[in-house]
N, C-alpha and C positions, 0 to 999 in steps of 0.2 A: 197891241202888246200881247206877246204868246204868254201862258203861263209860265213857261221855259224862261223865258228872259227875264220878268217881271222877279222869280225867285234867283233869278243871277242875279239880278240887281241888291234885294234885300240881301241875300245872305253875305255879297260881297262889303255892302256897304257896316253891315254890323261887326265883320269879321276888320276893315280895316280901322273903325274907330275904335275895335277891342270891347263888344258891348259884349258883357257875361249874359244871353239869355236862351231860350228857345224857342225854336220856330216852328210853327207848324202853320202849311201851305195848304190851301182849298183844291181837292184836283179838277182840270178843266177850267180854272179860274184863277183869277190873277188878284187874288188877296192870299195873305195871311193873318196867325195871332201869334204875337210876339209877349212871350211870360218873360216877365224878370221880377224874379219874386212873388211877390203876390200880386204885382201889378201886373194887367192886360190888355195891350192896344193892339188895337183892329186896323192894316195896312190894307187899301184896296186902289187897283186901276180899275175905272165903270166908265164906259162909252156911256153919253147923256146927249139929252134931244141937241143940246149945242157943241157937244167936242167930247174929250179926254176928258177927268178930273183925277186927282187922287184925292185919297181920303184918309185920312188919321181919326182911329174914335179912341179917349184916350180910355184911361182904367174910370175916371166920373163918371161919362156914357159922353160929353162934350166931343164934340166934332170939330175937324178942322178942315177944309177941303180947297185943294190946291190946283191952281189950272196946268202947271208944267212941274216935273220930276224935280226941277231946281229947289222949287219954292217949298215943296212936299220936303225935300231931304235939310232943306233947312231948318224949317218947322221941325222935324225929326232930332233934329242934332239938338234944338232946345230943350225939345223932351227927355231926351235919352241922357243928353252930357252938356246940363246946363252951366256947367264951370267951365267951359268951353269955347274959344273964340269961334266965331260963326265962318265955314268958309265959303270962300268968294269965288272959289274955280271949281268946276267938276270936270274931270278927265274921263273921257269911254273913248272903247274900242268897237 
């Protein structure tokens, strides 16, 4: 995952659920830290000894680490907009 796509993806994904916050991207690396408010979670893609992972660390310091973008953005959608029905489809181009 390029750094390039990796922030296509966050910024799209926060722009279409309407999340009010700010982004700021690591250069050459494919994390960011997402502020909303006073809260601060840590988004990262890390190649590891066995594959892909993603990573959510939320504003506690607690981890959540995810083996594909699916399970990651779901995880994400409870965090972010827990009044929120979970969804079941993700569309890319």
């Amino acid at each position: 995952m390029t750094p390039e796509r990796f922030e296509e993806i966050i910024r799209t994904t926060t722009l279409i659920w309407d999340i009010n916050c700010e982004l700021k991207f690591s250069e050459n690396e494919s994390s960011c830290f997402l502020l909303r408010g006073e809260d601060k979670f840590s988004i990262s893609h890390e190649i590891v000894s066995f594959g892909a992972i993603w990573r959510i660390t939320r504003p506690d310091g607690k981890e959540r680490v995810h083996p594909s973008i699916g399970s990651m953005l779901n995880s994400l959608s409870g965090l972010l907009r827990p009044d929120q029905p979970k969804a079941r489809v993700i569309f890319a181009r």
